[in-house]
N, CA, C and O atoms as a DFTB+ gen file, in Angstrom:
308 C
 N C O
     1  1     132.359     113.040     -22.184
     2  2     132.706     112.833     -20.791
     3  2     134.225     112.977     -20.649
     4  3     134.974     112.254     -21.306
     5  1     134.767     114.061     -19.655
     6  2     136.297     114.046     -19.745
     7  2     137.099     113.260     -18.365
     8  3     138.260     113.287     -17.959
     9  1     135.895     112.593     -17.912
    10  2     136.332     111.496     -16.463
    11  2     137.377     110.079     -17.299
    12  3     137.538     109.133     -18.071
    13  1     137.668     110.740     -16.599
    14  2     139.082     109.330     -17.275
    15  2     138.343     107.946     -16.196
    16  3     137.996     108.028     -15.018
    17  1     138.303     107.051     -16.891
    18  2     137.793     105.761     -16.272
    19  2     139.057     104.842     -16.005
    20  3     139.568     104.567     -17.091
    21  1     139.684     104.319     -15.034
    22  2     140.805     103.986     -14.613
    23  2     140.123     101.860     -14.516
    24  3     139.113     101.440     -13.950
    25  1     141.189     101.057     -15.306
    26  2     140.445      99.325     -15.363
    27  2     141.547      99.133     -14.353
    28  3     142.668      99.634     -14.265
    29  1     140.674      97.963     -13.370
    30  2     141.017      97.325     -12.648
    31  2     141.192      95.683     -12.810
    32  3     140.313      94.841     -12.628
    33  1     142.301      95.503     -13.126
    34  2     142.062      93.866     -13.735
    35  2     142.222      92.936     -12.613
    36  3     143.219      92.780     -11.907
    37  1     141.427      92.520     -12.572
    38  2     141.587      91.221     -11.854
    39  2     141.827      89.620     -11.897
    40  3     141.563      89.582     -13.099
    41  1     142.103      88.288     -11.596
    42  2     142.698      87.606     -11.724
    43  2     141.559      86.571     -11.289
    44  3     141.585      85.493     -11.882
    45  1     140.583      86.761     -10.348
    46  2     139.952      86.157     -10.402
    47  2     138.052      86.474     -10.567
    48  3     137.593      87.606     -10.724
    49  1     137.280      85.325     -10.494
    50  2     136.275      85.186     -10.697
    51  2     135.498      86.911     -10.308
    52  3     134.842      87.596     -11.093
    53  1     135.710      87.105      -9.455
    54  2     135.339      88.545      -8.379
    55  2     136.420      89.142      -7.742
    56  3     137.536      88.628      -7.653
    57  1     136.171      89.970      -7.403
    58  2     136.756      90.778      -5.997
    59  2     135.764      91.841      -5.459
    60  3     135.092      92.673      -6.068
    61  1     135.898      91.499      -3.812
    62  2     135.213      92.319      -2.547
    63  2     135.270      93.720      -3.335
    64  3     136.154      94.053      -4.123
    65  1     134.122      94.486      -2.953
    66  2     134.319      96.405      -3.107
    67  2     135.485      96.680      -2.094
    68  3     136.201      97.562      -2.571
    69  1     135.871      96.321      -1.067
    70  2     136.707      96.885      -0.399
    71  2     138.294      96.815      -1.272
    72  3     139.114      97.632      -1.691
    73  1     138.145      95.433      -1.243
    74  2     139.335      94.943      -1.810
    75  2     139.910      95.817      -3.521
    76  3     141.032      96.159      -3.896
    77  1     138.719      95.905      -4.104
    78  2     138.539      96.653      -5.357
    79  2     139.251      98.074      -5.077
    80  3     140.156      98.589      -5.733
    81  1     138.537      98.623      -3.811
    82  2     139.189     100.164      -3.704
    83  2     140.884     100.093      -3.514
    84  3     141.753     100.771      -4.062
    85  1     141.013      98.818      -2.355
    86  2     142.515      98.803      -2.367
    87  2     143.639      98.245      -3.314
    88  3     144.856      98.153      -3.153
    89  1     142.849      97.919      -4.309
    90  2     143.604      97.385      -5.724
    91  2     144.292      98.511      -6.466
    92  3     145.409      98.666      -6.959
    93  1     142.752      99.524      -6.306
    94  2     142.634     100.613      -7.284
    95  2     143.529     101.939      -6.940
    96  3     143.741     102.975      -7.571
    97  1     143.960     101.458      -5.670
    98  2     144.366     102.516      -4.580
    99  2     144.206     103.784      -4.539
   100  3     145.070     104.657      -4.623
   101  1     142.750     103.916      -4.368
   102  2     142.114     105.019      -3.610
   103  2     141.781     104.910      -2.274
   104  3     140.800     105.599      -1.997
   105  1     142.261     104.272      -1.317
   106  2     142.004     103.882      -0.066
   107  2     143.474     103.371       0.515
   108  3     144.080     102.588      -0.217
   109  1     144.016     103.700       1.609
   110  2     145.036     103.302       2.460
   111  2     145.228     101.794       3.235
   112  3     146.189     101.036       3.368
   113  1     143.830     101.761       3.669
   114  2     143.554     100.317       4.136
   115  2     142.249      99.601       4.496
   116  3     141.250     100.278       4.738
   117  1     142.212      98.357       4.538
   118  2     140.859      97.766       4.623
   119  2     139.911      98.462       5.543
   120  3     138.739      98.309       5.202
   121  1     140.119      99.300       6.785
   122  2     139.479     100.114       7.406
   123  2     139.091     101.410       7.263
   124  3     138.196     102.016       7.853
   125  1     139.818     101.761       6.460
   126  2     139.474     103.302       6.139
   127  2     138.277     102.868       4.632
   128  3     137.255     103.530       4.451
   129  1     138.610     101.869       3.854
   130  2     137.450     100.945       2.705
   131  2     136.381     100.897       3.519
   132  3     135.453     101.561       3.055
   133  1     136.163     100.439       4.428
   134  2     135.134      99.824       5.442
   135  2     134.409     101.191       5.490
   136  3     133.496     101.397       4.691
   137  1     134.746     102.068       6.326
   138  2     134.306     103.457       7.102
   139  2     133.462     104.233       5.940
   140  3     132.309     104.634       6.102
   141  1     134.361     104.407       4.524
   142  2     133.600     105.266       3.623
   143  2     132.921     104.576       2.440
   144  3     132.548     105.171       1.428
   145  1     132.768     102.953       2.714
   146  2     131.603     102.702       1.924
   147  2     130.478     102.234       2.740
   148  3     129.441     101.860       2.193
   149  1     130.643     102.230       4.251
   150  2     129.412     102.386       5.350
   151  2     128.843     103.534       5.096
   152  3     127.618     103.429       5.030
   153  1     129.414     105.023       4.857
   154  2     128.987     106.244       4.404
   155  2     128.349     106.494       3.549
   156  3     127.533     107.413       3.619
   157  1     128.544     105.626       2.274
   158  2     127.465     105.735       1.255
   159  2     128.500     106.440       0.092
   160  3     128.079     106.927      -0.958
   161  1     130.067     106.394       0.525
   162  2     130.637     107.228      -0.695
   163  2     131.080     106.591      -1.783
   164  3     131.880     107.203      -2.491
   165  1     130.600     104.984      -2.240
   166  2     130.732     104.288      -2.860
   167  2     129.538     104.025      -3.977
   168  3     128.481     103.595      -3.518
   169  1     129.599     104.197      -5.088
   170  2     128.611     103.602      -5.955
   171  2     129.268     102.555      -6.995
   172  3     130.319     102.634      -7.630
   173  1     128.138     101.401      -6.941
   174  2     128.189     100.447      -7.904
   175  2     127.158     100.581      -9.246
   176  3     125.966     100.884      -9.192
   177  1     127.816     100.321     -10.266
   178  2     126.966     100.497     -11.715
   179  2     126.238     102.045     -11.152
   180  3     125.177     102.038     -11.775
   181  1     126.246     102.772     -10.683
   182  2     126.079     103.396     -10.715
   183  2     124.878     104.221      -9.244
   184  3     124.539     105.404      -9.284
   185  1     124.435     103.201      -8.069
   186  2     123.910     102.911      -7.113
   187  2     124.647     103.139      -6.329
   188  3     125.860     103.119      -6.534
   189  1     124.152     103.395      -5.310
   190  2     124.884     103.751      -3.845
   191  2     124.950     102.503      -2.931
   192  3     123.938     102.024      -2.418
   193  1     126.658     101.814      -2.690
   194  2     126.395     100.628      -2.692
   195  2     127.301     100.642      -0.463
   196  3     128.309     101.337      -0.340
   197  1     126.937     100.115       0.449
   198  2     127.201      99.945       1.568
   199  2     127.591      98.651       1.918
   200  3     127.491      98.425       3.124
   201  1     128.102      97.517       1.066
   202  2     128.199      96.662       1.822
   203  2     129.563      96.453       1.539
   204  3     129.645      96.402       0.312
   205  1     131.005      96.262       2.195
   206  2     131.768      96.674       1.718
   207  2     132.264      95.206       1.031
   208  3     133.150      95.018       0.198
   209  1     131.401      94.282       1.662
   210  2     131.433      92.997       1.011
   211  2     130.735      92.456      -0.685
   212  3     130.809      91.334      -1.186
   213  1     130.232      93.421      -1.123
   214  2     129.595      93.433      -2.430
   215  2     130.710      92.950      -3.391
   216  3     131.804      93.507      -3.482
   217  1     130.301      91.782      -4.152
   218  2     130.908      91.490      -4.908
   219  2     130.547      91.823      -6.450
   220  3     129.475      91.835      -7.055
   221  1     132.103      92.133      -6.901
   222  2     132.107      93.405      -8.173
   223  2     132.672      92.109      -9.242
   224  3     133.234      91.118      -8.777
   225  1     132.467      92.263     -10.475
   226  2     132.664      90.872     -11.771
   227  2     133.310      92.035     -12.420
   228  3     133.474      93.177     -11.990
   229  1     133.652      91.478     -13.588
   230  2     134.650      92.063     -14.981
   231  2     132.848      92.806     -15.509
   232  3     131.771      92.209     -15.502
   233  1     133.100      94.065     -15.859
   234  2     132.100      94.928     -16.121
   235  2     131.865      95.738     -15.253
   236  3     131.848      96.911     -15.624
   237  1     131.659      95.516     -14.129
   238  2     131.100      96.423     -12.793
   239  2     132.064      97.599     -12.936
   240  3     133.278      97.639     -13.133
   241  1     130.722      98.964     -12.699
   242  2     132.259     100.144     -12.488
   243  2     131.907     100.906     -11.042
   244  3     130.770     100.730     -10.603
   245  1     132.760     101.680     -10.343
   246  2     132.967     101.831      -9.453
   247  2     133.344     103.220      -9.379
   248  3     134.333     103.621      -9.992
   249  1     132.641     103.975      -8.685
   250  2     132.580     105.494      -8.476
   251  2     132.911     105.640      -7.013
   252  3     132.203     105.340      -6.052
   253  1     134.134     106.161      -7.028
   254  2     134.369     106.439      -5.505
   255  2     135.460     107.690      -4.990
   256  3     136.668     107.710      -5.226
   257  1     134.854     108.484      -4.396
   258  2     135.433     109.967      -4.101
   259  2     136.364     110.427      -5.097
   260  3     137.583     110.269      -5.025
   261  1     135.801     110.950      -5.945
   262  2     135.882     111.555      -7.466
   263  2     136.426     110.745      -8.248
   264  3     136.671     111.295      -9.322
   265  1     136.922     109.026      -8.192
   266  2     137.493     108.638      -8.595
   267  2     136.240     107.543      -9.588
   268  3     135.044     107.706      -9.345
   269  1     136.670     106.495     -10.652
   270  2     135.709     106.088     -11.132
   271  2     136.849     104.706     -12.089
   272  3     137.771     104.941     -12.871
   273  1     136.478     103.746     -11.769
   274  2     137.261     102.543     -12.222
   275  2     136.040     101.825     -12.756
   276  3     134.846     102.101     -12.865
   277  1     136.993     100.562     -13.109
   278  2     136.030      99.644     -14.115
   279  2     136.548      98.380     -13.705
   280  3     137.778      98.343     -13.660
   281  1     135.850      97.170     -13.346
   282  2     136.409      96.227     -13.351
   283  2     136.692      95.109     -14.607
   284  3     136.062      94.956     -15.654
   285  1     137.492      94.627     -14.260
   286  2     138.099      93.816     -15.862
   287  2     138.619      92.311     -15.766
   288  3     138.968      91.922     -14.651
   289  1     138.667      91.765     -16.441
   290  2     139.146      90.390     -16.317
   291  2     140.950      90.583     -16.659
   292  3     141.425      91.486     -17.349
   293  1     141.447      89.884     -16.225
   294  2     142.904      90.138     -16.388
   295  2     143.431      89.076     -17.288
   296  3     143.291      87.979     -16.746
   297  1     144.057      88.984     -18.615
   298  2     143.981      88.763     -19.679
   299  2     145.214      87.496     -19.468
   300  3     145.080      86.300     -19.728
   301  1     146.365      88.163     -18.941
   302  2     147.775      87.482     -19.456
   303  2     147.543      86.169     -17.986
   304  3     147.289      86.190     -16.781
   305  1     147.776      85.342     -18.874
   306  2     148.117      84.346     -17.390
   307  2     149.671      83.720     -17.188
   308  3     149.938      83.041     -16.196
């Protein structure tokens, strides 16, 4: 596979899919997040996921307009 998988660490327990895209910054803002995972251009684990409220854990990966992240626990405190 030559898709580079890009980790998203996070700090806490979860984070929103929206919030995830704007971490990951493939998305400009919480509304334009909103619009194209109402569209269906979002997949979780690998599913086509619409709620932009779906909550993503350390493991979950995230496929979104050619882009493809991983979520992670964030290590250093």
């Amino acid at each position: 596979m030559s898709e580079k998988i890009q980790n998203v660490p996070i700090t806490t327990e979860f984070i929103k899919l929206e919030s995830a895209l704007k971490l990951a910054n493939v998305v400009y803002s919480g509304g334009e997040a909103k619009a194209l995972i109402q569209q269906g251009e979002a997949l979780v684990n690998g599913e086509v996921c619409t709620m932009r409220g779906k909550k993503l854990y350390p493991g979950d990966e995230v496929e979104f307009m050619g882009n493809h992240f991983k979520i992670c626990a964030n290590e250093s405190k």
